[in-house]
KELOKE-868063 format. One record per atom (N, C-alpha, C): chain; residue number from 1; residue in one letter; x, y, z; atom name. Coordinates in nm, 3 decimals. Each point is the difference from the previous one (the first is absolute). Layout:
REM residues N
<node unit="A" pos="NUM" code="a" east="X" north="Y" up="Z" site="CA"/>
...
This chain:
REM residues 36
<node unit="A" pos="1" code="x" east="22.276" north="7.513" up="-0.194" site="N"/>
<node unit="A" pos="1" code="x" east="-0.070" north="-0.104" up="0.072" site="CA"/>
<node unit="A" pos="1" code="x" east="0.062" north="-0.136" up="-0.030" site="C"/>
<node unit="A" pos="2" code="x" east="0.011" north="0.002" up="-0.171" site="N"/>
<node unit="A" pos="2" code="x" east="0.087" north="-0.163" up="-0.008" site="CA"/>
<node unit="A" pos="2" code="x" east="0.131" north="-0.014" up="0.097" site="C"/>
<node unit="A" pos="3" code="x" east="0.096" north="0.141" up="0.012" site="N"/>
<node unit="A" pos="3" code="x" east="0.078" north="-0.042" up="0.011" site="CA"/>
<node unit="A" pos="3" code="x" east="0.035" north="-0.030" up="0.180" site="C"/>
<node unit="A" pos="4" code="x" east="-0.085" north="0.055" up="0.074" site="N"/>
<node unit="A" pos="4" code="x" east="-0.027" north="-0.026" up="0.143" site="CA"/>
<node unit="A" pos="4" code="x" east="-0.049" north="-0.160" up="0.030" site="C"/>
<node unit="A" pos="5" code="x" east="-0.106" north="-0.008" up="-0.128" site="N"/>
<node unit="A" pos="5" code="x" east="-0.073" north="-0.175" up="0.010" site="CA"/>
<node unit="A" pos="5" code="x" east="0.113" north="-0.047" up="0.019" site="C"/>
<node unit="A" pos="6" code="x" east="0.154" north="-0.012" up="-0.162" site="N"/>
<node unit="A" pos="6" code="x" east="0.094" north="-0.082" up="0.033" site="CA"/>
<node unit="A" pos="6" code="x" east="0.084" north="0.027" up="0.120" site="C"/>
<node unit="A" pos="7" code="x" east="0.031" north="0.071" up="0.063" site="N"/>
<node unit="A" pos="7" code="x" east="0.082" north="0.035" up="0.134" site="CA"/>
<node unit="A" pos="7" code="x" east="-0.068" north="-0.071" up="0.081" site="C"/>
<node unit="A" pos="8" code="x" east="-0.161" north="-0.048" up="0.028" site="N"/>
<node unit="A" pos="8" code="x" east="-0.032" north="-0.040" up="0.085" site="CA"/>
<node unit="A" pos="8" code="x" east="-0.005" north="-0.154" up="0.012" site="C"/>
<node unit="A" pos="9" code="x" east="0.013" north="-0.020" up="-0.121" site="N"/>
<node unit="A" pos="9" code="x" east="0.040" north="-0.176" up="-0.083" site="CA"/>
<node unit="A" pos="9" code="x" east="0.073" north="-0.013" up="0.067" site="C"/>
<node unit="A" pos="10" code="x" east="0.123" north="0.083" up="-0.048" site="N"/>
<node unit="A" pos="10" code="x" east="0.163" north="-0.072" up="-0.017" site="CA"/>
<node unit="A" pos="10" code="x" east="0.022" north="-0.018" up="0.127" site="C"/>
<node unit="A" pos="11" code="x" east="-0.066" north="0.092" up="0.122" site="N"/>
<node unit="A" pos="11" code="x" east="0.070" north="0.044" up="0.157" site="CA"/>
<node unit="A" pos="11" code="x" east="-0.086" north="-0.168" up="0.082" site="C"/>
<node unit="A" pos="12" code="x" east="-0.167" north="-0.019" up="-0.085" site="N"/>
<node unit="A" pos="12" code="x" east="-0.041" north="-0.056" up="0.055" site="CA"/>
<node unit="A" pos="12" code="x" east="0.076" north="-0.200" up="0.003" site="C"/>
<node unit="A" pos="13" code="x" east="0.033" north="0.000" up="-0.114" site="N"/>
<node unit="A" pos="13" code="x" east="0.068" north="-0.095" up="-0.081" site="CA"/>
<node unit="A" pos="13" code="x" east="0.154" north="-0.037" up="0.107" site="C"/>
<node unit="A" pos="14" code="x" east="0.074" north="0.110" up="-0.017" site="N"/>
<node unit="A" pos="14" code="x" east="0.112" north="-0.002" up="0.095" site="CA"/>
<node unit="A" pos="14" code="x" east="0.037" north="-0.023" up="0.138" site="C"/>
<node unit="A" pos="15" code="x" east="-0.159" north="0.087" up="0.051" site="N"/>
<node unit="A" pos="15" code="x" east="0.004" north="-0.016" up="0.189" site="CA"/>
<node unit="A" pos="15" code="x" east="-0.073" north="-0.113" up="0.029" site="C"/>
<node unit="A" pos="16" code="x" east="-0.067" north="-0.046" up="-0.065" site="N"/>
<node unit="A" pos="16" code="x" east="-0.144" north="-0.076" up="0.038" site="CA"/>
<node unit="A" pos="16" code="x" east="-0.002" north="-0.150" up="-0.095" site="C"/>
<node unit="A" pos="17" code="x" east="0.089" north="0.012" up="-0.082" site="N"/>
<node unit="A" pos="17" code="x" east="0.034" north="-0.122" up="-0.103" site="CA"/>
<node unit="A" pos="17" code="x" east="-0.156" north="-0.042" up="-0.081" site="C"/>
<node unit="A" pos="18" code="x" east="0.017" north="-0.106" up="-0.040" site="N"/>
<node unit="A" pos="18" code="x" east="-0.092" north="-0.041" up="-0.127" site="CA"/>
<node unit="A" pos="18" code="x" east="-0.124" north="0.049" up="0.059" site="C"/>
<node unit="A" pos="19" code="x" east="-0.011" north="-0.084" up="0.098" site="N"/>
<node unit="A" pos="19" code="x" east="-0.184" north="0.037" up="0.051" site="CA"/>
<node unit="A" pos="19" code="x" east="-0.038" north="0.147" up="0.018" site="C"/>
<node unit="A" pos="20" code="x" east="0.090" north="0.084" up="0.078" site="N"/>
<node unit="A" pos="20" code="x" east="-0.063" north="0.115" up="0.000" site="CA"/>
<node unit="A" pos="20" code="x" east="0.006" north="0.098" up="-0.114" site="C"/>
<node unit="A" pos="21" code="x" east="0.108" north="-0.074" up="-0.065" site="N"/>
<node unit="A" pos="21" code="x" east="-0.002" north="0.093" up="-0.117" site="CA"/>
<node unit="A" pos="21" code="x" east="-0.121" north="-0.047" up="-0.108" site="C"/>
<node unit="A" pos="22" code="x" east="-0.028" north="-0.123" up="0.009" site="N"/>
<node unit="A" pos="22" code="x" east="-0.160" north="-0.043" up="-0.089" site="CA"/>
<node unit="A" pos="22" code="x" east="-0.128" north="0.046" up="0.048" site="C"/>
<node unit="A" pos="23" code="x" east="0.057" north="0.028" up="0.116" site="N"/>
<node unit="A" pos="23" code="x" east="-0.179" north="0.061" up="0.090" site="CA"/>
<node unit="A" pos="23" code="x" east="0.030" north="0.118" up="-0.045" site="C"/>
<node unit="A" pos="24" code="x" east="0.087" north="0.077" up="0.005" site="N"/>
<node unit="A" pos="24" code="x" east="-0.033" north="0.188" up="-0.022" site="CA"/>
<node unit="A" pos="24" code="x" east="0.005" north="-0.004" up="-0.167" site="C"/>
<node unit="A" pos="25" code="x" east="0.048" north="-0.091" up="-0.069" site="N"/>
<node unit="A" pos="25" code="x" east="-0.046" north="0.009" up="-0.193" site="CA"/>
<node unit="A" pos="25" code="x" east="-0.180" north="-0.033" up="0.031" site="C"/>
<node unit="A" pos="26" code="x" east="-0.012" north="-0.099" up="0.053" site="N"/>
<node unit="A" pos="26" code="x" east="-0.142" north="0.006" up="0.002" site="CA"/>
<node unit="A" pos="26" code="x" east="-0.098" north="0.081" up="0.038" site="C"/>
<node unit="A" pos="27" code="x" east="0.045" north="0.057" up="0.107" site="N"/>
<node unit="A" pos="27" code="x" east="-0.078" north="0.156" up="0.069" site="CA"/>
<node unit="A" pos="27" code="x" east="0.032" north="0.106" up="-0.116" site="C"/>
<node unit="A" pos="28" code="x" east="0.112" north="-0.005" up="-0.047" site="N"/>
<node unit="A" pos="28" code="x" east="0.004" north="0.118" up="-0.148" site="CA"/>
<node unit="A" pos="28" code="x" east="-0.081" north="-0.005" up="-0.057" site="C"/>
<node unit="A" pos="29" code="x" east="-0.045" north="-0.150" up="-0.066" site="N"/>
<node unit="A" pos="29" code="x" east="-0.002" north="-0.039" up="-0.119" site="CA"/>
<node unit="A" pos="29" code="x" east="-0.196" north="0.089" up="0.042" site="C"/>
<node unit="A" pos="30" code="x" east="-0.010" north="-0.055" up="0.105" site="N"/>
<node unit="A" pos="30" code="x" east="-0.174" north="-0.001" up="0.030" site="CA"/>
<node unit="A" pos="30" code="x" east="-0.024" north="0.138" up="0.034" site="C"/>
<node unit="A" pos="31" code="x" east="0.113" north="0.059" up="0.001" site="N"/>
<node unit="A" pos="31" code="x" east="-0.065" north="0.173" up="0.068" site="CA"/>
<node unit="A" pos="31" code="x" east="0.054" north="0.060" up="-0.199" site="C"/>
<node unit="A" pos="32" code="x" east="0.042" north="-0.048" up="-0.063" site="N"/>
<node unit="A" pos="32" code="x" east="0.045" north="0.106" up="-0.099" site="CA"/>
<node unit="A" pos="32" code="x" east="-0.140" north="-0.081" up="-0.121" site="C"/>
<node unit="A" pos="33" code="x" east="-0.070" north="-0.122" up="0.038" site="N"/>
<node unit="A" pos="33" code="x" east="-0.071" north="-0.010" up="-0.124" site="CA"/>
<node unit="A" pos="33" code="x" east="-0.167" north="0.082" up="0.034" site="C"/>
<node unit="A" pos="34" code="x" east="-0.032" north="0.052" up="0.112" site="N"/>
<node unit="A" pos="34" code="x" east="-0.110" north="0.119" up="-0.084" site="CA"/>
<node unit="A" pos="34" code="x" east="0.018" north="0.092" up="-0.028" site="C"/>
<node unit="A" pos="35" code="x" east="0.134" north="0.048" up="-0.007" site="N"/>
<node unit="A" pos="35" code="x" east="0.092" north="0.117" up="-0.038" site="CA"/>
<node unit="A" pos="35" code="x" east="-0.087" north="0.021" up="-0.142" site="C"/>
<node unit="A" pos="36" code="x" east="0.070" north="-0.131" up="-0.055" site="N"/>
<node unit="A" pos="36" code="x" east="-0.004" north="-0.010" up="-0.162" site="CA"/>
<node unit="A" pos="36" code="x" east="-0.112" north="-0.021" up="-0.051" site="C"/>
C-alpha cells in the first residue's frame, strides 16, 4: 500500500506539478489517518 501511495505522489508531483501533487498528499494523508 505504501508503496502504490508513493507512485501516486511521485506521478502526481510530475504530471500535475506542486499543486496537484499537494492535493493528492493531502487526500492520502486524510484517507490513511482512520486507518491508524
Amino acid at each position: 500500500h505504501n508503496f502504490t501511495d508513493g507512485m501516486a505522489l511521485g506521478s502526481a508531483f510530475l504530471l500535475h506539478g506542486s499543486v496537484g501533487g499537494w492535493s493528492r498528499t493531502l487526500f492520502l494523508l486524510a484517507h490513511e489517518l482512520p486507518q491508524e
